[in-house]
C-alpha positions as CSV (number, residue, x, y, z in Angstrom):
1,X,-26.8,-3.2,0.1
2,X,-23.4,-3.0,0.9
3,X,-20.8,-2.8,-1.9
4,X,-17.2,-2.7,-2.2
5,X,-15.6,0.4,-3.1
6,X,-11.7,1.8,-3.9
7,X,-11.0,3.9,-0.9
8,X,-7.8,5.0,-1.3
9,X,-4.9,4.8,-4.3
10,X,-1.0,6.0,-4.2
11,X,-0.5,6.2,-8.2
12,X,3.1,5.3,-8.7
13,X,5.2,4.7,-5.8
14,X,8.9,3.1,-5.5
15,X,9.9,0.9,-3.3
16,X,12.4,1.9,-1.3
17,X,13.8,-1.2,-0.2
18,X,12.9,-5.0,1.0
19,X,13.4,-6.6,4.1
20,X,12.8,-10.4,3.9
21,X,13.9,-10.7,7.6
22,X,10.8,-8.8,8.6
23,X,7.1,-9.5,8.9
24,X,5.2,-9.3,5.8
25,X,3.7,-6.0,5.5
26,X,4.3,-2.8,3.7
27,X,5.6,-0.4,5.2
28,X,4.7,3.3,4.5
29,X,5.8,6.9,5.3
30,X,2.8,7.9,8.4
31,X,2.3,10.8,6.8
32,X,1.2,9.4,3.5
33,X,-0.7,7.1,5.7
34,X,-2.9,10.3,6.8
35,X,-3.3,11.3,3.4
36,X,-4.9,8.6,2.3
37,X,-7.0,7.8,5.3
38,X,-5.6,4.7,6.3
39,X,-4.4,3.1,9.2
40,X,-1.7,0.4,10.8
41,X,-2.7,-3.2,9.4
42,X,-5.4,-2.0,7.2
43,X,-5.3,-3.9,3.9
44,X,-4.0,-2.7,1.0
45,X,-3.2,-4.7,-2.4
46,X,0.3,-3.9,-4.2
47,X,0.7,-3.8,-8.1
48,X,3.4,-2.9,-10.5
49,X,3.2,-0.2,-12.3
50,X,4.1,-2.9,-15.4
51,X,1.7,-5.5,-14.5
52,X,4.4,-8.0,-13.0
53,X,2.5,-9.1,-10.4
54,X,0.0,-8.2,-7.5
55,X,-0.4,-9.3,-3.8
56,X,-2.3,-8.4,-1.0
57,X,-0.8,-7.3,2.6
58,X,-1.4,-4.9,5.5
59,X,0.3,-1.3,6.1
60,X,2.9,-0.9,8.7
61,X,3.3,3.2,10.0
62,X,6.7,4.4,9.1
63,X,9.0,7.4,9.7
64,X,7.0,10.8,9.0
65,X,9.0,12.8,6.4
66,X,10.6,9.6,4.8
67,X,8.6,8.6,2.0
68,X,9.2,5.3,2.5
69,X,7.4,2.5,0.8
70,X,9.1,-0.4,2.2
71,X,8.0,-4.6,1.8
72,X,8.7,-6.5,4.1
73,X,8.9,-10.5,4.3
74,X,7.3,-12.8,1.9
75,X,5.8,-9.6,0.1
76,X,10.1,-9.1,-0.9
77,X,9.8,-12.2,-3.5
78,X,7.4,-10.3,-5.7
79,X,8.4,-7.1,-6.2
80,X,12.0,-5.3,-6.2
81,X,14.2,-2.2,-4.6
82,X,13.0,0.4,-6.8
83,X,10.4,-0.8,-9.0
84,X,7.2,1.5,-9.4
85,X,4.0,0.4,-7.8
86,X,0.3,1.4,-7.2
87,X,-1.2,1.1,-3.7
88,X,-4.8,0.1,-3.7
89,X,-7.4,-0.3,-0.5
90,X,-10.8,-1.1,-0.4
91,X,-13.8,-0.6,1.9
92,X,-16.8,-2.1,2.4
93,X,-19.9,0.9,2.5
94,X,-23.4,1.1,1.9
95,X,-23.3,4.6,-0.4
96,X,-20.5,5.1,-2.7
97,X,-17.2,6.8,-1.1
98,X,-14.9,9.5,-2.5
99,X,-11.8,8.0,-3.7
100,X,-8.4,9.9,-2.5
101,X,-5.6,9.2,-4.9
102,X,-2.1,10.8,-4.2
């Protein structure tokens, strides 16, 4: 039986800016990517770190060496330019999965 499991968490991250012209997505520092074993337009939910809200979007590969954590699009109207935030993505597995957190 296949159940869902956390795959991957980034603890506490700030944004580093919003971009309500671009498509909604998050976009996030490729190396940080590799860390967590993710990839481009793999899910991942967004939460602040003081529980003002949560939303569900897709990654976008950014700059290696940045640390950028950027939204982008409709994500922009629910969180802010510099607020804290945990990073969250799931998989679907039959055995239970080793959870990388950064």
């Amino acid at each position: 039986m296949q159940s869902i499991y956390l795959k991957a968490k980034v603890q506490q991250i700030p944004i580093s800016d919003c971009k309500v012209e671009c498509d909604g997505s998050l976009t996030l520092d490729e190396d940080i990517m590799d860390r967590l074993g993710v990839v481009e337009h793999e899910q991942v939910f967004v939460n602040s770190k003081y529980g003002k809200g949560r939303i569900m979007t897709y990654f976008l590969a950014g700059k290696r060496g940045t640390e950028i954590c950027e939204l982008n699009g409709g994500a922009t109207q629910h969180f802010h330019k510099g607020e804290i935030v945990h990073l969250l993505v799931f998989a679907l597995s039959d055995v239970p999965i080793k959870t990388i957190v950064l």
